[in-house]
C-alpha positions in Angstrom: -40.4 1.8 -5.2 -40.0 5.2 -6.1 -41.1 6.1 -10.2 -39.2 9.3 -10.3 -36.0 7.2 -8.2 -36.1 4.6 -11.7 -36.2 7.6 -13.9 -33.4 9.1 -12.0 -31.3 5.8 -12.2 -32.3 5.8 -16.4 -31.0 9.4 -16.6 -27.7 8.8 -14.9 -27.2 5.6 -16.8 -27.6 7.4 -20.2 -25.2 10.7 -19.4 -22.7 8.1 -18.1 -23.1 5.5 -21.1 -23.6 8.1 -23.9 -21.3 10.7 -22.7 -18.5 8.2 -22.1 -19.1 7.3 -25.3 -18.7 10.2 -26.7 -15.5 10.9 -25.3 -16.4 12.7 -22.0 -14.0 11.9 -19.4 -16.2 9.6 -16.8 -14.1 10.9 -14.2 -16.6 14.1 -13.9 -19.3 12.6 -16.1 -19.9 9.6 -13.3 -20.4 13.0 -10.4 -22.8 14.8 -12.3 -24.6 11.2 -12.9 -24.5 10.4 -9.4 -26.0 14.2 -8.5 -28.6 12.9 -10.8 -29.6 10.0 -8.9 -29.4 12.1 -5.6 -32.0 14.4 -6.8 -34.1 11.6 -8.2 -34.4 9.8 -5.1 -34.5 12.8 -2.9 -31.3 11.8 -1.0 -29.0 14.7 0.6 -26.4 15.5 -2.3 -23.6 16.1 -0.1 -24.3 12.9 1.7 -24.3 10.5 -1.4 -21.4 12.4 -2.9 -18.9 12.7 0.0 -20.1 9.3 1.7 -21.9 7.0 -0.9 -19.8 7.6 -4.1 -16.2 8.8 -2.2 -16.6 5.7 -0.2 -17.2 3.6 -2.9 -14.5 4.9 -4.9 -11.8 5.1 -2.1 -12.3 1.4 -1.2 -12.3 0.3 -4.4 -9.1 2.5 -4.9 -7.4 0.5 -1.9 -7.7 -2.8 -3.5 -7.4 -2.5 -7.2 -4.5 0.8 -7.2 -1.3 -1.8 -6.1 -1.7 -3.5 -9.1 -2.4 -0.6 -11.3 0.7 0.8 -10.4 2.8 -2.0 -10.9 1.5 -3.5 -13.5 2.1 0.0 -15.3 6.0 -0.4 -14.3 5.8 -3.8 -15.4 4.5 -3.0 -19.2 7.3 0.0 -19.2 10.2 -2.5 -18.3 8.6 -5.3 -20.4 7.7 -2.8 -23.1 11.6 -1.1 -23.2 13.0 -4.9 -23.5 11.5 -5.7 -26.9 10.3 -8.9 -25.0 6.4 -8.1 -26.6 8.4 -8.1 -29.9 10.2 -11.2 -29.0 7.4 -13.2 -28.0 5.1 -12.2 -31.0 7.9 -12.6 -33.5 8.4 -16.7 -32.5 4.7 -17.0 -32.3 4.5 -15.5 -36.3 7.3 -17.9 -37.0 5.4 -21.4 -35.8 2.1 -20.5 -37.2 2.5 -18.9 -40.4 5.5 -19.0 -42.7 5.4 -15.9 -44.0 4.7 -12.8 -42.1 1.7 -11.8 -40.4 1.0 -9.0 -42.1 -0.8 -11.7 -45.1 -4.2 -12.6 -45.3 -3.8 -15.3 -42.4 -2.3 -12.6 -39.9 -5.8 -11.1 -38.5 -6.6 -14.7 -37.7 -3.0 -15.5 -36.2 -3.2 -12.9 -34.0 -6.9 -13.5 -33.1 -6.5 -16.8 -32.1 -3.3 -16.2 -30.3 -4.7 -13.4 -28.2 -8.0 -15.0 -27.6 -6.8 -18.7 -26.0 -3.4 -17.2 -24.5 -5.5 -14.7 -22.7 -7.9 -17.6 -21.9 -6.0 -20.2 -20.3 -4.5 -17.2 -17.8 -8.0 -16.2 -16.9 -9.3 -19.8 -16.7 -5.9 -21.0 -14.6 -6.8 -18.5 -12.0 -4.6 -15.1 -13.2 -6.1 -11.9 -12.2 -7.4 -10.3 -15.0 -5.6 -6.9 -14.5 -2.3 -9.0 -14.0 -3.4 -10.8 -17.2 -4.5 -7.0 -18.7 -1.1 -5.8 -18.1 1.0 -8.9 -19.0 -0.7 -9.4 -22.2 -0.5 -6.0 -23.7 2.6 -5.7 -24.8 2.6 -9.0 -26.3 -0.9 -8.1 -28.7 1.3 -4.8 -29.2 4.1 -6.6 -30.8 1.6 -9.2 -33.0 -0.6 -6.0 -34.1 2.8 -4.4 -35.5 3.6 -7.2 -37.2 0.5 -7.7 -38.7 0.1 -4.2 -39.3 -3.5 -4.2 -37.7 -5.3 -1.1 -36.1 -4.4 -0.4 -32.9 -8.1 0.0 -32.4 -8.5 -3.7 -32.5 -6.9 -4.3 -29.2 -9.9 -3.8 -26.6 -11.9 -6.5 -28.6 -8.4 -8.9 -28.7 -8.4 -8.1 -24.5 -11.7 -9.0 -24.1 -12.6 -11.6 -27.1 -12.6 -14.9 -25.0 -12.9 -13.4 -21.8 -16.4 -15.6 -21.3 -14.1 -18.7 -21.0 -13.4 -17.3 -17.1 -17.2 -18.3 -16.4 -16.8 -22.1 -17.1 -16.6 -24.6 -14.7 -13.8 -25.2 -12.8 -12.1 -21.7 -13.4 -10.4 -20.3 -11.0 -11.9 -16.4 -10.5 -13.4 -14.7 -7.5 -17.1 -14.6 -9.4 -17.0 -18.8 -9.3 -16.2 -18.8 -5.7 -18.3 -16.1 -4.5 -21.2 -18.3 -6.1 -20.0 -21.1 -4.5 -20.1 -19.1 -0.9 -23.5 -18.4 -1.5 -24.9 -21.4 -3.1 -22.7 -24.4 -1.3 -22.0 -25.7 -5.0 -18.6 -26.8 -6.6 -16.7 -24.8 -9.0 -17.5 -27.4 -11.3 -21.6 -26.9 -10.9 -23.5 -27.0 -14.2 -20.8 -28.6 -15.9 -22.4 -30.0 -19.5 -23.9 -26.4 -19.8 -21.0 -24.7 -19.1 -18.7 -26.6 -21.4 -21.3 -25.9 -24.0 -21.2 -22.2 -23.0 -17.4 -21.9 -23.5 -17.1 -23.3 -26.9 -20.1 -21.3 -27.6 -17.5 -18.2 -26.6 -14.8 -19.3 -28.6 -17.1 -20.2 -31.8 -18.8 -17.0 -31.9 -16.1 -14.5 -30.8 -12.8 -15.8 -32.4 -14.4 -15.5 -36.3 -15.8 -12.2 -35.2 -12.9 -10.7 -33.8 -11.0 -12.6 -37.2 -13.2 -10.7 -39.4 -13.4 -6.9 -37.9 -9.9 -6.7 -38.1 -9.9 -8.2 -41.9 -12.2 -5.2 -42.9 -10.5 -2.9 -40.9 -7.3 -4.0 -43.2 -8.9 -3.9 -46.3 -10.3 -0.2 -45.8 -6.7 0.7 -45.2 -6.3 0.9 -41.8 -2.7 0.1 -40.2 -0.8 0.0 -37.6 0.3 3.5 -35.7 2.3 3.8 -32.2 0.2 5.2 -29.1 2.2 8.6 -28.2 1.7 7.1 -24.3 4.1 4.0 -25.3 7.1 3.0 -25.8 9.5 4.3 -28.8 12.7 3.0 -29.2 15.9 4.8 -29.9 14.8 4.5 -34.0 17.3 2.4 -35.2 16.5 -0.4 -37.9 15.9 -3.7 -35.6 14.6 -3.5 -32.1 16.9 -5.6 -29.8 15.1 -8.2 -28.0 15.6 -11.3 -25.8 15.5 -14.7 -26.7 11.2 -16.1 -26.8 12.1 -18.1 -23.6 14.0 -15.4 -21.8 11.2 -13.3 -22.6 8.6 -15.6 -20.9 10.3 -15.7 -17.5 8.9 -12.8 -15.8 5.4 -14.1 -16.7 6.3 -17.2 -15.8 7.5 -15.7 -12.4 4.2 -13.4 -12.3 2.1 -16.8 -12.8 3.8 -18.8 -10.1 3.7 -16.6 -7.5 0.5 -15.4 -8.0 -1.2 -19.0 -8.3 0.8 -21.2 -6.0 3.0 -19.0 -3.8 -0.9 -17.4 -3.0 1.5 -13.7 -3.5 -0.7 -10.6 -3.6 -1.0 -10.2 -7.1 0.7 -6.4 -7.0 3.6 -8.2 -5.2 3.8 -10.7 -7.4 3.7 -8.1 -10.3 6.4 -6.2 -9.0 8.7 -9.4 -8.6 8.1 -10.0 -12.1 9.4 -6.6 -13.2 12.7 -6.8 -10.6 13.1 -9.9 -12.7 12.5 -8.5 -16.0 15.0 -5.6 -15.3 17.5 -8.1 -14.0 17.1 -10.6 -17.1 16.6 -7.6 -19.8 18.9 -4.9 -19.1 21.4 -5.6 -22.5 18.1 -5.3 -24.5 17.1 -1.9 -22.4 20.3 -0.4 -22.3 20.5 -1.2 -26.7 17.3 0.0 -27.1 17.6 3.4 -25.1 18.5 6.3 -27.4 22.2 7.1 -27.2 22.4 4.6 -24.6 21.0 6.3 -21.4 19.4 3.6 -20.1 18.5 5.3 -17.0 16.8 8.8 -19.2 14.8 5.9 -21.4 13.5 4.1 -18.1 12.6 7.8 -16.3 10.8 8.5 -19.4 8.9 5.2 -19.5 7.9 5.0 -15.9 6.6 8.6 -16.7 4.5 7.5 -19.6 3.4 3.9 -17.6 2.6 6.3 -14.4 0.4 8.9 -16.1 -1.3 6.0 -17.7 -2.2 3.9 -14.6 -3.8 7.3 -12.8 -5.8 8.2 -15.6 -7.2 4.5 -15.9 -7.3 4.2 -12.1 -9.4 7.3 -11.7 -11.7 6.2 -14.7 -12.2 3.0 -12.6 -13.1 4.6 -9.3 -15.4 7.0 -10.9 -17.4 3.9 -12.0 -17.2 2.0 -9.1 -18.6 5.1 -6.9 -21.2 5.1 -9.4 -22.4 2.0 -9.0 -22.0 2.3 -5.0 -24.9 5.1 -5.3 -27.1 3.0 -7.2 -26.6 0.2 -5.0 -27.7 2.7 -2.1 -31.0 3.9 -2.9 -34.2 2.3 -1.8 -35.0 2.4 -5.3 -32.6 0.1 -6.3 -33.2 -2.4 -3.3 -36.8 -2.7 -4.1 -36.3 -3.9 -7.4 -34.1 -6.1 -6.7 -36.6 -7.6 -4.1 -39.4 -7.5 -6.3 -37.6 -9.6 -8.9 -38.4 -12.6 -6.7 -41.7 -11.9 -6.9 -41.4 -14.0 -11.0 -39.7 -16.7 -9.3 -42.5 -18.6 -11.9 -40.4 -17.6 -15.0 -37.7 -20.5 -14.1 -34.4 -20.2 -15.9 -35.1 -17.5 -18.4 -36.4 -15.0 -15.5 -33.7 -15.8 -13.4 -31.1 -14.6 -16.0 -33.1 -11.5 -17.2 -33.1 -10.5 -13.4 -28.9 -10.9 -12.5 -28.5 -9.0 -16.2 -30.5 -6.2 -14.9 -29.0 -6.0 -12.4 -25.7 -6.5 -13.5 -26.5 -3.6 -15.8 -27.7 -0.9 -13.3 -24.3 -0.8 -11.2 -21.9 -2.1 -13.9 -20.1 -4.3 -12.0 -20.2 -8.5 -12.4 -18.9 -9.4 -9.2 -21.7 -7.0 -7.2 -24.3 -8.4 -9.3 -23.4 -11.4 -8.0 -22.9 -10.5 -4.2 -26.3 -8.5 -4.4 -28.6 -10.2 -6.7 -27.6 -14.0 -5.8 -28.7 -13.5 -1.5 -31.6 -11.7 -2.9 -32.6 -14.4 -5.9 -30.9 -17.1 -5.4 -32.5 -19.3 -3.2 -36.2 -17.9 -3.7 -35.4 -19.4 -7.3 -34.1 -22.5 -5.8 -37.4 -23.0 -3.7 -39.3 -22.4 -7.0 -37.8 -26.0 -8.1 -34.6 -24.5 -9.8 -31.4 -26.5 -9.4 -28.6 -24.7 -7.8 -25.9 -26.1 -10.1 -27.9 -24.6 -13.0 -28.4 -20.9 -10.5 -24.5 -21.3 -10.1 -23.7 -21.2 -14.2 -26.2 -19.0 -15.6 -25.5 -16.1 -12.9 -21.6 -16.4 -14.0 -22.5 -16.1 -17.6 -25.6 -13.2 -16.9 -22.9 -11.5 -14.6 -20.7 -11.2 -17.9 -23.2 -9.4 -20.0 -23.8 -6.0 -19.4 -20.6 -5.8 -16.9 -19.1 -4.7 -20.2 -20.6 -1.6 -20.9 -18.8 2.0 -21.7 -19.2 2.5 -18.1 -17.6 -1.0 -17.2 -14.1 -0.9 -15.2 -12.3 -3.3 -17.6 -14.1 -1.7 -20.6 -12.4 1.6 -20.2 -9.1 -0.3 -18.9 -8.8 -2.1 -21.9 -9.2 1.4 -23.9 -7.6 3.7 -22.2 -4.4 1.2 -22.2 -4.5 0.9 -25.8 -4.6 4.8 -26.1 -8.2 3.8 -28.5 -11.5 6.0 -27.8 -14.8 4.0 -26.6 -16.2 5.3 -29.9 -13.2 3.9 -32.2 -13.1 0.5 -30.2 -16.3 0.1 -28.1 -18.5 -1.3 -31.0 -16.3 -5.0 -31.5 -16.3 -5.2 -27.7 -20.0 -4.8 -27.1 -20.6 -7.6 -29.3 -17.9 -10.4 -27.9 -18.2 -9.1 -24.5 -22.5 -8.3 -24.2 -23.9 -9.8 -26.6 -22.2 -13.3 -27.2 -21.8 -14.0 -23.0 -26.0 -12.7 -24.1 -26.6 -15.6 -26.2 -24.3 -18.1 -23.6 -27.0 -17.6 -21.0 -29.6 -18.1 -22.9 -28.2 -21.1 -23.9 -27.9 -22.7 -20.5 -30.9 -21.2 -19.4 -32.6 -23.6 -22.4 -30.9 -26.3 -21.5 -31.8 -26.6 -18.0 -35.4 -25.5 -18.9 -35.0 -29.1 -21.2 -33.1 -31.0 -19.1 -34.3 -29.5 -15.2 -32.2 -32.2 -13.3 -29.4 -31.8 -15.5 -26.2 -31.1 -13.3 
């Protein structure tokens, strides 16, 4: 293993992470980083960029574009409907009787986002399909409330821990049951634990930030990449049932039709223009419904290609990291501390969760190459399955992570305006969920 490869990998992590951070566009920061590592670990530049990181980025681009596409069309017809409006305006009225824009609206709005965005991940929605479908929605509660927009990465991502529990339905739990041979249900005492654990720490956290943000004076503004209606007084919207039906339709295709998800996306908006088209055509200024939907596709379309090259950019990153020799023999010495139990076993998957930013290739790569050494060691498998969910969800959700900059660049916030409430409910708390199972199974080592 290659000293000056490691500092290579160190160097490119920081100009990615700090640079991000401070507003660089990743799409040219994550090149130069990946030049880095080339250099580092004396691999042929042209060869890691054209092959390594293009090929990387291209095949992530085949899977994940469909449904960054339409589930920018989606938010544009959803958003020119009022149905976000809708939907957070008969939510306001059956928890709080006054408006949300009291001292009970942070909280309101918090817990709303937090379990509605829950019980979608845990049911087995996609999590860009449940990205895009709950947007507009925290929108329409954040202008009510009159909360900063900033708030709304940390809302998108507050409970997103709950998707590690057992029994949930996401591609992580079934890759570790591929390459275990456990249920989706392994570990279950400690990962019921781990998910109120989630809800405890983030939902009063989340609460809070946006409380202080309030009281310093912070408000509501409009993104300039959303929606604006035509300006009149009231916003026409549709009824709070009408309004669910498209995410209804989204839901049941999706999960029990099987429907690729972009499909099943783009269903849910023919729907939603069917279903919606009094509210558009009211809502479009002087009523050219057709000028109001060019001009919001524009908007939706420009969004999704600046997010979707943000996310390939990071993905190719983490495919040349993944490539170099130096990386490889890390990860195989890791299973050289197979003696550190639980605690070891958790520190290694976050490490290397960490160095390619991405949760579901720290699972494909570090569980083969840890997983069962660990399991000889005496570990249980059950307790292997839960704790590499939960380490996988740690430092997947740095600056550099592909739902990190997602979450911002759809909210139109900077990673240095919203980053800092997201590291904490998305790094650290999934941080101390780990730990906690780890403990637990170290206590109890036939628990199952």
């Amino acid at each position: 293993m290659s000293v000056l490869g490691i500092i290579g990998i160190i160097i490119a992590l920081f100009l990615l992470i700090y640079l991000g951070y401070k507003g660089w566009d990743v799409a040219y920061v994550a090149i130069i980083a990946v030049i880095v590592i080339a250099v580092f670990n004396a691999q042929n530049i042209t060869e890691t960029f054209v092959n390594t990181f293009m090929q990387g980025a291209s095949g992530i681009l085949m899977n994940l574009y469909p449904i960054f596409i339409t589930g920018a069309i989606f938010g544009a017809v959803f958003g020119c409907s009022g149905a976000g409006d809708s939907i957070a305006s008969a939510i306001t009225k059956v928890l709080v009787k006054d408006d949300l824009s009291g001292k009970k609206g942070p909280w309101v709005v918090t817990l709303v986002c937090s379990i509605v965005f829950s019980i979608l991940n845990y049911t087995g929605v996609d999590a860009m399909i449940g990205l895009f479908a709950m947007y507009p929605i925290i929108v329409g509660l954040m202008r009510k409330a009159d909360l900063p927009r900033r708030g709304i990465p940390v809302l998108l991502m507050a409970c997103y821990g709950i998707a590690n529990g057992p029994g949930a339905v996401q591609s992580k739990q079934v890759l570790a049951m591929n390459l275990l041979g456990t249920e989706s249900t392994a570990g279950l005492i400690p990962g019921i634990v781990a998910m109120v654990l989630v809800l405890v720490l983030s939902i009063p956290y989340t609460a809070r930030f946006l409380i202080k943000c309030k009281n310093r004076g912070e408000g509501f503004t409009e993104f300039e990449g959303g929606i604006h209606f035509s300006g009149q007084k009231e916003v026409s919207k549709p009824n709070f049932f009408v309004a669910l039906i498209p995410l209804v339709v989204i839901f049941v295709l999706f999960n029990f039709v099987k429907m690729n998800n972009a499909i099943a996306v783009l269903a849910g908006t023919v729907v939603a223009l069917v279903i919606f088209i009094p509210q558009i055509k009211a809502n479009a200024p002087e009523g050219d419904v057709l000028q109001f939907l060019k001009a919001a596709l524009n908007k939706g379309v420009v969004n999704s290609s600046k997010i979707t090259i943000a996310v390939i950019s990071v993905v190719g990153f983490g495919s040349a990291v993944a490539a170099t020799d130096t990386f490889m023999s890390f990860a195989k010495k890791l299973t050289s501390v197979t003696s550190g139990g639980y605690f070891v076993f958790a520190i290694a998957i976050c490490v290397l969760v960490g160095l390619i930013a991405n949760s579901i290739g720290g699972i494909q790569i570090g569980l083969p190459i840890l997983g069962q050494p660990f399991i000889a060691s005496g570990l249980s498998a059950a307790g292997i399955h839960r704790i590499a969910l939960f380490a996988a969800s740690t430092f997947d959700s740095l600056p550099i992570s592909m739902f990190v900059i997602m979450c911002h660049d759809l909210s139109g916030v900077s990673l240095k305006d919203g980053y800092k409430p997201v590291f904490v409910v998305s790094v650290i708390v999934p941080l101390i969920c780990t730990a906690v199972i780890a403990l637990m199974y170290t206590i109890y080592p036939g628990w199952v």
